[in-house]
C-alpha positions in Angstrom: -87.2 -5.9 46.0 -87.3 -4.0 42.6 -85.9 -4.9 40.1 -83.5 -2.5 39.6 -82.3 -2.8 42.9 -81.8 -6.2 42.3 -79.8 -5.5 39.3 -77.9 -3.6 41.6 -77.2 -5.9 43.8 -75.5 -8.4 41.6 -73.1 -6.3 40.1 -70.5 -6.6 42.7 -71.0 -10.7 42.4 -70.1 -10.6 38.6 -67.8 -8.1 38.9 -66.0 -10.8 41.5 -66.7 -13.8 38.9 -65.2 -12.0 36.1 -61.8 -11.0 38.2 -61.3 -14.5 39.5 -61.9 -15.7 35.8 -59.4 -14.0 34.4 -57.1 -14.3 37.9 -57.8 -17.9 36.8 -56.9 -18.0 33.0 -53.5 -16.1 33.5 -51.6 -18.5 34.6 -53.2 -21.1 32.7 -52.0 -19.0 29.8 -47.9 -18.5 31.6 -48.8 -22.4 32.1 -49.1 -22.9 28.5 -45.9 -20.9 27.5 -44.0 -22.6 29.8 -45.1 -25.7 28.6 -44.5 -24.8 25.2 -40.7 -23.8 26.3 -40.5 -26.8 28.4 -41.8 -29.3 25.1 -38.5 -27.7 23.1 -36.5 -28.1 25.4 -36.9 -31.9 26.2 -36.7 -32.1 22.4 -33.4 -30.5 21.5 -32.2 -32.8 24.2 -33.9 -35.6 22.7 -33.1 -34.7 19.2 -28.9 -34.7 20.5 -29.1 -38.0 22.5 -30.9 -39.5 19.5 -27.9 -38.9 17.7 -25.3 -41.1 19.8 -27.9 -43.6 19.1 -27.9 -43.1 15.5 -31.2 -41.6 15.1 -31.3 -38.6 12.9 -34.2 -37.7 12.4 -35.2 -34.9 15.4 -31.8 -33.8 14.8 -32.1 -32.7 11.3 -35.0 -31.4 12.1 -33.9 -29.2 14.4 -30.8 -28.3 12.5 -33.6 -26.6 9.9 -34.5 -24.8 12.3 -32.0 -22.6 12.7 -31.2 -22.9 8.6 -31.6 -19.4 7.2 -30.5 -17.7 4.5 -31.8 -14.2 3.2 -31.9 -13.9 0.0 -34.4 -10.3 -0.1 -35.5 -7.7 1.2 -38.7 -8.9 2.2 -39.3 -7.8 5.8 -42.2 -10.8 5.9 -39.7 -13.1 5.9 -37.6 -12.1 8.2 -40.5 -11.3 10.7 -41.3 -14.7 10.9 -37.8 -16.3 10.6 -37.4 -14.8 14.5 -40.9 -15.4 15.6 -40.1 -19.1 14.7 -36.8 -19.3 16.2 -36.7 -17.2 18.8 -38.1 -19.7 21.3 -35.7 -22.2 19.8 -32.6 -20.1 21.3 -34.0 -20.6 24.5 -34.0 -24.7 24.6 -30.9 -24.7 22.8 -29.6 -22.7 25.2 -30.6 -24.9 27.5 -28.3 -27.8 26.2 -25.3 -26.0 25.2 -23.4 -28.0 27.6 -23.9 -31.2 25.3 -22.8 -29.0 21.7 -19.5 -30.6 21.6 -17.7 -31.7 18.1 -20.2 -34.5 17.3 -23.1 -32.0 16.5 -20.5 -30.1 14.0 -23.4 -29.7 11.7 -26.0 -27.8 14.4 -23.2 -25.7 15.6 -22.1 -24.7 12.4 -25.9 -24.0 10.7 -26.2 -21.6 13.8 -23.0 -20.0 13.1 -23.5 -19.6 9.5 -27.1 -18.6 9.6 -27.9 -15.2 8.2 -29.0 -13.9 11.8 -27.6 -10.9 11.7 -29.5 -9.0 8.8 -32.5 -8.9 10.9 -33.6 -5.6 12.2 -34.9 -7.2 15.7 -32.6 -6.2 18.0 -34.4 -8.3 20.7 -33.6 -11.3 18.6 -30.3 -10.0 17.9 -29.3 -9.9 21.6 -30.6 -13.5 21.6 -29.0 -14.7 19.3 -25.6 -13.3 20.8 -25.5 -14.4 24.0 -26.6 -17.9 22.6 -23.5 -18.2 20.2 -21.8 -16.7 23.0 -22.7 -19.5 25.3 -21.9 -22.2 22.9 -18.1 -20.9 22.3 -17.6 -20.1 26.1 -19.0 -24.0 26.7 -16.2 -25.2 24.0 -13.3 -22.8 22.9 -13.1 -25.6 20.1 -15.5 -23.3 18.5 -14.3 -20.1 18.5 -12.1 -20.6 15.4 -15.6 -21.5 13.6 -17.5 -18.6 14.6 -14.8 -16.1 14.0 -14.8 -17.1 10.1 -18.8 -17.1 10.5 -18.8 -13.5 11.8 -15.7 -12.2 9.6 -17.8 -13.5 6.2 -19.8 -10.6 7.1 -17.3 -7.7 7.2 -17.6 -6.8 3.7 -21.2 -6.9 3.9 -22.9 -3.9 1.4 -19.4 -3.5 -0.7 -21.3 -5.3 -3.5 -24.1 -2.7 -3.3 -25.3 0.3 -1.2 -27.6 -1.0 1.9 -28.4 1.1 4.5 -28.9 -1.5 6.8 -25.1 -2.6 6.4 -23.7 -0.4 9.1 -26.5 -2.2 11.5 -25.2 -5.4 10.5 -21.5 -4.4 11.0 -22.7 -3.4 14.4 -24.1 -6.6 15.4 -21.2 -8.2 14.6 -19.1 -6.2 16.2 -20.6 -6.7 19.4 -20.8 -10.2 19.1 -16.7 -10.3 18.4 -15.7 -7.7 21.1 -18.3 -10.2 23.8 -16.0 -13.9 22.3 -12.9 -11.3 22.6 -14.0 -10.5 26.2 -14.9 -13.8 27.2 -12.3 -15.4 26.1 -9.1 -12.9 25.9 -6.6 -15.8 24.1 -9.5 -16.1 20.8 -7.0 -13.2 19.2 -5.2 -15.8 16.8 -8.4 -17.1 15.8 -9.7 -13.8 14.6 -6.3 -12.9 12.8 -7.0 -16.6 10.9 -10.7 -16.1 10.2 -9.8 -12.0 9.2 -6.7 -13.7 6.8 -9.1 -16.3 5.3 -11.7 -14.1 4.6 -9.8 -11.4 2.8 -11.2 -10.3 -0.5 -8.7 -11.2 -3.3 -7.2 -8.4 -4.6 -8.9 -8.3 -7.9 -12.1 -7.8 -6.1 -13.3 -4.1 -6.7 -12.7 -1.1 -4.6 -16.1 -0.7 -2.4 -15.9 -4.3 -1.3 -11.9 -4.3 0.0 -13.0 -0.6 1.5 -15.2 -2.2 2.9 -13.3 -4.7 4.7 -10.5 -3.0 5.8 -12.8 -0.8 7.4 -13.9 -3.5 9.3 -10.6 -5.0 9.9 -9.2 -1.8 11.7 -12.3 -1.3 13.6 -11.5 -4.8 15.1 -8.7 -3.2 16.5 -11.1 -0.9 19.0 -11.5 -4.1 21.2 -9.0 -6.2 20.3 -5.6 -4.6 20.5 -3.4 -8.0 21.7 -3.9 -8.5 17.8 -3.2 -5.1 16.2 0.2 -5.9 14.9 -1.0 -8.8 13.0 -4.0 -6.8 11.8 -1.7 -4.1 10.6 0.5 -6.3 9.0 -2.0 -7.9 7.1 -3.5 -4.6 6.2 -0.1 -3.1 5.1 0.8 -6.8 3.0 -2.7 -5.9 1.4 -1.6 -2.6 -0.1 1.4 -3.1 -0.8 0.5 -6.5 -3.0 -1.9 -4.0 -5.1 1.0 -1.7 -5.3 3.4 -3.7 -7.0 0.4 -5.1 -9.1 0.3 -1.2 -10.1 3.4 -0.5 -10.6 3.8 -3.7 -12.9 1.0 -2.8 -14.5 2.4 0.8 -15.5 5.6 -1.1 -16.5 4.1 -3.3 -18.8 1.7 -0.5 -20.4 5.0 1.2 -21.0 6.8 -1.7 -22.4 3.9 -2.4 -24.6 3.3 1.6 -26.2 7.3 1.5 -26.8 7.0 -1.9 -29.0 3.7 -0.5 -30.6 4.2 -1.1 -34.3 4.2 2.4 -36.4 0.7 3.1 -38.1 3.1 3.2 -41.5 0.2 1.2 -43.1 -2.3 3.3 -42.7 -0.4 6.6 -43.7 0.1 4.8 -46.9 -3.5 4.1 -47.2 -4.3 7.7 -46.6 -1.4 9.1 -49.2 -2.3 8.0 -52.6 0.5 10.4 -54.1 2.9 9.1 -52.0 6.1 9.0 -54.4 7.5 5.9 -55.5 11.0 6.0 -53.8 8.5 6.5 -50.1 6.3 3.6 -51.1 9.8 1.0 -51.3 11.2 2.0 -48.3 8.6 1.3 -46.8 8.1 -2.2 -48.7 11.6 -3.1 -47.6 10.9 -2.1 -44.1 8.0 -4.6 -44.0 10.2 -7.1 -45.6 8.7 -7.1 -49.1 10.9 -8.2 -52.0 10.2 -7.6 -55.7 8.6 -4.8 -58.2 5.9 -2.8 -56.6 3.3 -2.8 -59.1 3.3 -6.5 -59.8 2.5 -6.7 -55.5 -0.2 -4.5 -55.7 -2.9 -7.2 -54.8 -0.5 -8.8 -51.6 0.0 -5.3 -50.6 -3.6 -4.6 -50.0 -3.8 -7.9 -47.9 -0.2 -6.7 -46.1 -2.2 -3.4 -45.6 -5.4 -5.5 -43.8 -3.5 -7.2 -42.3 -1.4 -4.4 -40.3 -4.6 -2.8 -39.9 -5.8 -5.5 -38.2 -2.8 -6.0 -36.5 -3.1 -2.4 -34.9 -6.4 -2.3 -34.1 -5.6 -5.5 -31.7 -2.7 -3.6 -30.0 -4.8 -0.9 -30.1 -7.1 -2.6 -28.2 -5.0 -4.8 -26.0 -3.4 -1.3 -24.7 -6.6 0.3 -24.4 -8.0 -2.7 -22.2 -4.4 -2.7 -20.0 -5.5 1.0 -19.6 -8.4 0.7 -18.4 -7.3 -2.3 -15.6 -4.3 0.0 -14.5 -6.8 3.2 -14.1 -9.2 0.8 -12.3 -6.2 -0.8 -10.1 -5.0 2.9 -9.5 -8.6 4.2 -8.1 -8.7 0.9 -5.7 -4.8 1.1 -4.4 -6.1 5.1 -3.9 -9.2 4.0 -1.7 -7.4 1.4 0.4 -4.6 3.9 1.4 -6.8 6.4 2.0 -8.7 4.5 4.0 -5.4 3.9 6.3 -4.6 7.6 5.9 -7.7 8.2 7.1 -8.0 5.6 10.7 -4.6 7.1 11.3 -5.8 10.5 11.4 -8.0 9.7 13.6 -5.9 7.7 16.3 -3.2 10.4 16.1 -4.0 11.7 18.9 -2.2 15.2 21.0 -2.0 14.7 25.2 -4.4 17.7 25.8 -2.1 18.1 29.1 1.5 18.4 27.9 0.6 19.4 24.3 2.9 16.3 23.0 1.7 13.2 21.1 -0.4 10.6 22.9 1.8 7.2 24.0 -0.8 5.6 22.5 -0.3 7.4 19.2 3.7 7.2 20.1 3.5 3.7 20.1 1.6 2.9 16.9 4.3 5.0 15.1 6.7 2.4 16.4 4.7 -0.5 15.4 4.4 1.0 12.0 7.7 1.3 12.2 8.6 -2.2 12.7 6.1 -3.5 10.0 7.7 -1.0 7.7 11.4 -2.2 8.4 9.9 -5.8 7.7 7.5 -5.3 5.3 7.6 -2.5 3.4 11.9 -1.8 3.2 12.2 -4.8 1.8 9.5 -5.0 -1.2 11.3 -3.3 -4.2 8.2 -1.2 -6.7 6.7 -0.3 -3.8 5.1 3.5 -4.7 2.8 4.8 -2.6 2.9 2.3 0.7 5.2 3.9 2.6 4.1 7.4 2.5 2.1 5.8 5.7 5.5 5.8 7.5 5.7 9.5 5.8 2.4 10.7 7.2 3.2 9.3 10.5 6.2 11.2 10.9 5.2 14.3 10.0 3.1 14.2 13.1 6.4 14.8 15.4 10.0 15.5 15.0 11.0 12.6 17.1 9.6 10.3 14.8 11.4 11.8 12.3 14.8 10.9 14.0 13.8 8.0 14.7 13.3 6.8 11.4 16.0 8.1 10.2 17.7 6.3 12.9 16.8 3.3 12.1 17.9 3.9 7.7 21.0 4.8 9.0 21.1 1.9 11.4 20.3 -0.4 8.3 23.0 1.2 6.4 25.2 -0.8 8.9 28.7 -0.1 9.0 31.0 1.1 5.8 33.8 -1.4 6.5 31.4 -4.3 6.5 29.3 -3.0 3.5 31.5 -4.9 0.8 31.5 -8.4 2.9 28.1 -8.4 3.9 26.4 -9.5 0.4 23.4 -10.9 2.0 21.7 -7.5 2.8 22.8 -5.7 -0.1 19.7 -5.3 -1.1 18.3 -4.0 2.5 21.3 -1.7 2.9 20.8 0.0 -1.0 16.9 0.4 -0.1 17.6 2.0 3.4 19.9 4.5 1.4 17.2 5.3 -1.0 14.6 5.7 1.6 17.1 8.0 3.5 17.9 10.0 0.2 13.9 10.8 -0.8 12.4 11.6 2.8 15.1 14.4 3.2 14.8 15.6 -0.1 10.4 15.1 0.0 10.0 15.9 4.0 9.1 19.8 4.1 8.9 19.0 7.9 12.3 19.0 8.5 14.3 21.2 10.0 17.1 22.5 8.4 19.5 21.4 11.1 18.2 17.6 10.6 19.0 18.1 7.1 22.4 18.6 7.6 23.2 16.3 10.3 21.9 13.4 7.9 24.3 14.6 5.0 26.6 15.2 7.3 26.2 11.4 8.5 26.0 9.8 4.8 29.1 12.0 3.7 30.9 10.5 6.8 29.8 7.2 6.1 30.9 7.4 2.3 34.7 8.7 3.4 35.1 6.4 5.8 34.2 3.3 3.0 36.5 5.7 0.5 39.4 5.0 3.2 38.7 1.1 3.5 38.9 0.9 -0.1 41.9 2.8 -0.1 43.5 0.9 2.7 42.4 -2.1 0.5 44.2 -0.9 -2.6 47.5 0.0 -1.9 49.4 -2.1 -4.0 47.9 -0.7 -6.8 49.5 2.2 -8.5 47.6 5.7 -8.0 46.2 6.8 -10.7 46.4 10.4 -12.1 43.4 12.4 -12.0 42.8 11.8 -15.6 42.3 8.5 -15.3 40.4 8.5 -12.6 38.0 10.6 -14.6 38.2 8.3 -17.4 38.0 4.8 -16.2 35.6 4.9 -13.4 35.6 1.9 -10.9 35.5 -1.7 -13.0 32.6 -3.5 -14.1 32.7 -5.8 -11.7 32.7 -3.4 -8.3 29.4 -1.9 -9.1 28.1 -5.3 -7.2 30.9 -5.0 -4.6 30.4 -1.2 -4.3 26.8 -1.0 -4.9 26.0 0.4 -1.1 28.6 3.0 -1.2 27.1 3.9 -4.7 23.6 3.8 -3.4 24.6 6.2 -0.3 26.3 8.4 -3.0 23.0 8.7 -5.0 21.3 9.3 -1.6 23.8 12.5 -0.8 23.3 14.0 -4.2 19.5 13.3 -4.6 19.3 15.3 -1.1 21.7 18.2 -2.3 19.8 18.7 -5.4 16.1 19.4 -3.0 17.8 20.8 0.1 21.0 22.5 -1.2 19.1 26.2 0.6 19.4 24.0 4.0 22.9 23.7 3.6 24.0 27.1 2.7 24.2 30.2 4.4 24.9 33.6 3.5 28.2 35.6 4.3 26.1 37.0 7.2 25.1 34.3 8.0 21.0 35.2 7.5 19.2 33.4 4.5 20.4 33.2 1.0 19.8 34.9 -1.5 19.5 32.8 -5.0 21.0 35.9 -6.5 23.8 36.3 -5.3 25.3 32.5 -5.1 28.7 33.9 -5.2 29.4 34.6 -1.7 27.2 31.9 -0.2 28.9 29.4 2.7 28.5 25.6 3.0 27.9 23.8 6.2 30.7 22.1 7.1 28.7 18.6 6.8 29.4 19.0 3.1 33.4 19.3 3.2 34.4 15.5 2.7 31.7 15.1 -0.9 34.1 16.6 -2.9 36.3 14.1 -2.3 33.7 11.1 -3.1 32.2 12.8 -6.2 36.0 12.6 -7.8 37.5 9.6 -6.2 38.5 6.7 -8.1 35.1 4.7 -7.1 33.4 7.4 -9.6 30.1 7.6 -7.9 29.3 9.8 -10.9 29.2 6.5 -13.3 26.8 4.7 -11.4 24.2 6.8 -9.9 21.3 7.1 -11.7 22.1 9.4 -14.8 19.3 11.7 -14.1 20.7 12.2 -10.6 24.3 12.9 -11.8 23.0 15.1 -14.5 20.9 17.3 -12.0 23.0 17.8 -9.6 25.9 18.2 -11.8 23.6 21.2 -13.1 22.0 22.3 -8.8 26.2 22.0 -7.8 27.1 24.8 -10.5 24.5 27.4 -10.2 25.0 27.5 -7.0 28.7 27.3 -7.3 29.1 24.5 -5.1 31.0 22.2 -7.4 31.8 21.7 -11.1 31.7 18.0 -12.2 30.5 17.9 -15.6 33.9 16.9 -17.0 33.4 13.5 -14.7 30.0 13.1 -16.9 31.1 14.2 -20.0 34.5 11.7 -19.6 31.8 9.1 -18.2 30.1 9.2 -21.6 32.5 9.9 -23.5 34.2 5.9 -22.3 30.4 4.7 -21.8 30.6 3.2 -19.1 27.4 3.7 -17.6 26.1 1.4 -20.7 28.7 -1.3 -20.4 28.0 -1.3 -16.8 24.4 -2.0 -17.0 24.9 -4.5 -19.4 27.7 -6.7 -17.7 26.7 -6.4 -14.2 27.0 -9.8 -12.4 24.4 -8.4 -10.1 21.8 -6.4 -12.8 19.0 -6.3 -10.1 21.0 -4.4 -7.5 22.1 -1.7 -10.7 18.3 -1.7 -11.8 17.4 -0.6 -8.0 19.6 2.1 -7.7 18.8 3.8 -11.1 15.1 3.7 -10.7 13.6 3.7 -6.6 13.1 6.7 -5.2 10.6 5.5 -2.9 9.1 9.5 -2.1 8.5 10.2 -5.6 5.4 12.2 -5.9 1.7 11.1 -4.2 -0.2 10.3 -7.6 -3.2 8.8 -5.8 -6.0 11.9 -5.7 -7.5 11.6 -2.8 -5.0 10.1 -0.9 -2.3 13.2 -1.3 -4.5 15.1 0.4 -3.1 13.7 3.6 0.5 14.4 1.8 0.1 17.6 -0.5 0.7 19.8 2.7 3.9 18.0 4.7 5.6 16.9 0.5 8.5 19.2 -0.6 7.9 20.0 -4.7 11.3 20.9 -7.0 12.1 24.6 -6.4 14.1 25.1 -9.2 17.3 27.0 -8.8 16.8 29.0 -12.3 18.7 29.5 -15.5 22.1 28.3 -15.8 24.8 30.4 -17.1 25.9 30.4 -20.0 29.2 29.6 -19.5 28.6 27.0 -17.8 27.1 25.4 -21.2 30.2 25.8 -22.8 32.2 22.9 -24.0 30.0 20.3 -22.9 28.0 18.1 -25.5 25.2 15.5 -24.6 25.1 13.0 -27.3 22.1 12.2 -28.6 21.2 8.6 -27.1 21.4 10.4 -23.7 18.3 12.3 -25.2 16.3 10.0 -22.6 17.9 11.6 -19.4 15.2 13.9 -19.3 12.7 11.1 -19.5 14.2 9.7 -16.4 14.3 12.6 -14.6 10.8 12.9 -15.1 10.4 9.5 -14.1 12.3 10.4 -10.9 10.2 13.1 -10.6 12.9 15.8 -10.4 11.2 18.2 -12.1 10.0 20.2 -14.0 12.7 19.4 -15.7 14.1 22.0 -18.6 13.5 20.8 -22.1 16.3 19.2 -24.4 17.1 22.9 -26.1 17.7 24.3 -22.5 20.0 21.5 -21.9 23.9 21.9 -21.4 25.5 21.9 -24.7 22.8 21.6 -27.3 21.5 23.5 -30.3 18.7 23.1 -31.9 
């Protein structure tokens, strides 16, 4: 045969040798892989008997193992941190049954590891259902890998990392599979969420960050949101107060800023000789001038000094209040922001969602237990005031519930305990009417309407209460005022006073009509009608509890100025009588219960939205002074502000009626 053919002819016969070669090497290769799996395994279970014996060694071998911590970028790294453990999961897998509390310090170097910054998601999925399997094996664990995961939630706050959003998701899905699995893990992820909550001096992008996170929790775990709400609301509102302290002390600190008198004298060389000792005695400094010439140039460096400390003291408070500011802004609209998006409309009947119907009941809760309470509070409950917006039946319900906190007027002066509660729910009633644009007119007037009924009903207990005294003659009762000592006893009738006239001076157009009965014209005030839900304030603005005296003087003054425009009422001989006996000051000063009197002149809790990206939610459901316009002038006749009520304006300001008029447009003066 040729040898071609021959050639030929063995082909097929090598062809053959060659396929059952490599038929025969293939499973020697699976054989070796399995082998390989099969070698781990026997020594994780090795390594964990070992250590009931006492025998460390394999163990902390294998608790390196799953050691990992990234502390770069570096992709290498991380590459080979899952080829090298990867078939590690497996035989520990293999033995979760036997990872109870003696191998504390393997369970906990898996849980802590930094597993889930790697971009593998093969790995990642490993890696899940193998921490999943350990804390299905023993719930004691789940406590332990909640914290583990929760460390993670504020994960690229520090910096900007693209991959953050990746790791969020992994942990996510690893939380939502332990929530799944085991449905009663949900106080263990509220206690890992509280414990690893940033501390409020963190900075903005990392608490953003978290909360974020937190309310994203929520998606898959709703047995916990009223806990997670709470804790989100507690949060802001801590930051809150810290801001509004903040403010307080900034202003406390520019009022007792020493006068740069040194430095003007520095400046004024010609400054005459009679200046120069006044302000030598001012300072304290005794004897001629010219023979201190040498201690007033260290006086002078001294004061300098002395003001450029302040200076900078109150430059540096600045700066932490604007910083404190821009990170109560961020966290609120961050809330704003997930509420937005879970107020959701039933595409069928047009209405709100129950869903979204009752989270607006949860918040309301939280905000009757969290927020009512917490005196400063600024911006925190404009999330109440959001919500609300979204239907009218919110609206009555929380009004509602102020009114059901108001309690009843008979009880008011006995039940000291909740003074505090009651004068808060009367502010909170007083600033959403006045602040809600949303409200209908009619809602406006069945509140006053309530309030005013409320406030005649206490004037009749008090009366009832009194009878053995002598009436007094309208004279006095302008004069005196209630005594010192009832502002504490009073101090909720007071409060729901304030409430009634804060609300007239925003929503007075709600609660007139014309003659015709069409809209009003501001015009022609003259011939305008009240609703009837007005007729009994007359009678509380003049009584002998002098609700005039007590509100806060900003309040009184403006609607003393709102009631006679609009020729509604004339009361400015009960301030100018008021003043004239100061009884606001002695008040304020003799108080057995100053904190109470200090609440009602200063919280109005719907004050304007400062924050600048938060308002946004707000800017288009918030009512904004309307003023009623010039009043006339002889309404300005006869009535004289003294000059140390100069600072009315100032709290009106601070109240945020306003614009306010400036001092020369007040009643009575002349500049």
């Amino acid at each position: 045969m040729p040898a071609t053919e021959e050639a030929v002819a063995e082909r097929p016969i090598k062809e053959a040798v060659s396929r059952r070669k490599q038929a025969s090497r293939a499973p020697d290769s699976d054989a070796t892989t399995i082998n390989k799996q099969v070698f781990l395994q026997k020594f994780v279970e090795s390594a964990l008997l070992q250590v009931k014996e006492g025998n460390l060694d394999e163990y902390h071998k294998l608790v390196k193992v799953f050691a990992y911590t990234r502390h770069s970028t570096n992709a290498e790294s991380a590459i080979k941190y899952t080829a090298d453990v990867s078939p590690w999961i497996q035989a520990l897998s293999a033995n979760v049954s036997s990872l109870g509390i003696t191998y504390r310090d393997l369970v906990t170097t898996v849980f802590g590891s930094d597993w889930v910054t790697t971009s593998n998601s093969r790995f990642v999925r490993s890696y899940t259902t193998l921490v999943l399997q350990i804390v299905s094996a023993h719930p004691e664990w789940v406590p332990q890998a909640m914290t583990s995961l929760a460390r993670w939630f504020t994960y690229g706050g520090h910096h900007k990392d693209a991959e953050s959003q990746r790791v969020h998701d992994n942990v996510h899905v690893l939380v939502q599979e332990i929530h799944r699995a085991i449905p009663t893990c949900g106080p263990s992820l509220v206690a890992a969420l509280a414990e690893s909550w940033p501390f409020r001096t963190i900075k903005a992008n990392v608490q953003v960050v978290y909360v974020r996170n937190v309310l994203r929790c929520l998606e898959y775990a709703g047995g916990v949101r009223r806990e997670v709400l709470q804790m989100v609301l507690n949060h802001v509102l801590q930051i809150d107060v810290e801001v509004q302290v903040e403010l307080d002390d900034l202003e406390s600190d520019e009022e007792s800023e020493p006068e740069d008198t040194g430095v003007f004298e520095f400046e004024d060389e010609d400054q005459s000789d009679a200046d120069a000792k006044e302000d030598n005695d001012q300072s304290g400094a005794k004897g001629d001038e010219s023979e201190e010439s040498g201690s007033d140039s260290d006086s002078e460096s001294e004061s300098d000094s002395d003001a450029d400390s302040v200076a900078s003291d109150l430059g540096r408070a600045r700066y932490n209040a604007k910083k404190t500011v821009a990170k109560l802004d961020a966290l609120m609209s961050t809330l704003l922001t997930w509420l937005e998006r879970h107020c959701l409309v039933d595409e069928q009947t047009g209405e709100m969602s129950e869903s979204t119907s009752r989270l607006f009941l949860l918040f309301l809760d939280l905000f009757d237990t969290v927020i009512l309470p917490t005196f400063k509070s600024r911006y925190t409950q404009f999330v109440i005031f959001y919500l609300c917006a979204q239907n009218s039946e919110y609206s009555d319900v929380f009004l509602g519930t102020m009114v059901g906190n108001l309690g009843e007027p008979m009880r008011s002066a006995h039940d000291r305990m909740s003074s505090v509660t009651k004068v808060s729910a009367a502010a909170y009633l007083g600033s959403f009417v006045a602040r809600a644009k949303f409200l209908a007119p009619s809602v406006v007037r069945s509140v006053v309407g309530v309030l005013v009924q409320w406030a005649n009903t206490y004037m009749d207990w008090f009366e009832e209460q009194d009878v053995q005294k002598q009436a007094r003659t309208y004279a006095q009762a302008l004069g005196a005022g209630a005594p010192q000592a009832d502002i504490e006893r009073h101090v909720v009738f007071f409060a729901v006073s304030q409430a009634i006239l804060y609300m007239f001076c925003f929503r007075w157009r709600d609660l007139a009509e014309s003659q015709s009965g069409g809209p009003i014209v501001e015009t022609e005030l003259d011939s305008v009608c009240w609703c009837t839900e007005l007729e009994g304030l007359q009678r509380v603005v003049f009584s002998r509890l002098n609700p005039l005296h007590a509100c806060a003087p900003a309040v009184a003054q403006q609607f003393a100025s709102v009631a006679s425009q609009t020729n509604f009422m004339f009361c400015y001989a009960v301030l100018q009588q008021n003043r004239r006996n100061n009884v606001y000051a002695g008040d304020a000063t003799q108080s057995p219960d100053l904190a109470l009197r200090n609440k009602l002149d200063s919280f109005f809790p719907f004050d304007p939205m400062a924050l600048p990206v938060s308002r946004q939610f707000i800017d288009d459901i918030y009512m904004e002074w309307q003023d009623v316009g010039d009043e006339p002038e002889d309404h300005r006749e006869g009535r004289d502000i003294p000059e140390d009520e100069a600072n009315v304006v100032e709290q009106i300001v601070a109240m945020s009626i306003s614009p306010v008029p400036p001092l020369s447009a007040l009643p009575g003066q002349t500049f």
